[in-house]
C-alpha positions in Angstrom: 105.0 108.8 109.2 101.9 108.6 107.0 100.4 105.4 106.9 98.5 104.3 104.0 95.6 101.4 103.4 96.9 98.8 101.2 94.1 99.7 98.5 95.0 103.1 98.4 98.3 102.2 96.5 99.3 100.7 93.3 102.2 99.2 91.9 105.5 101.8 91.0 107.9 100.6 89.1 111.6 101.8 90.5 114.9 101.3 88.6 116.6 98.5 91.1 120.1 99.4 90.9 119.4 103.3 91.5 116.8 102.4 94.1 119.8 100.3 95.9 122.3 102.9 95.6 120.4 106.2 97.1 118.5 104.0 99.8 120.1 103.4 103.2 117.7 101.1 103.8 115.1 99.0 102.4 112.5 98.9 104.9 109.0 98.7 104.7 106.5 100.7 105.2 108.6 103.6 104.7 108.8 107.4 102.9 111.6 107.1 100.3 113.0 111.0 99.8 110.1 112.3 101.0 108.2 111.4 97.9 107.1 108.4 98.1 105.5 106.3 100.5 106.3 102.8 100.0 104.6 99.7 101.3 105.7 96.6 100.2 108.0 95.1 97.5 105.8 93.2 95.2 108.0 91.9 92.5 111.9 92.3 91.5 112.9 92.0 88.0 116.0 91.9 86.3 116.6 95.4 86.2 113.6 96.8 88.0 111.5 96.8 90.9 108.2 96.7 91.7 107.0 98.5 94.9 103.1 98.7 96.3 103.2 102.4 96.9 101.8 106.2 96.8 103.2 109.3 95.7 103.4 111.4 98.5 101.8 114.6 96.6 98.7 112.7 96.4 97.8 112.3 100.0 98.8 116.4 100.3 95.9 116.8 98.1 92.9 115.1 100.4 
């Protein structure tokens, strides 16, 4: 798994209940559908959540 610094990431905001629903499981750090590379939850909304995290894509192009 790719492993990424903690300042290398910023916040990405997900859609909670869709999140919830195609995730097996939450667990950080982890690669959610092979897009993104998630590190840590950093604030849930009502409706949303905020995840410390990279778009995958990024990392392909360094």
């Amino acid at each position: 798994m790719i492993k990424f610094n903690a300042s290398d990431c910023y916040p990405i905001e997900f859609d909670l209940f869709r999140l919830i629903a195609t995730s097996d499981k939450l667990t950080f750090p982890m690669v959610w559908h092979e897009k993104y590379y998630l590190k840590k939850v950093i604030q849930i909304d009502k409706d949303s959540i905020f995840i410390l995290g990279r778009e995958l894509a990024e990392a392909d192009n360094e």
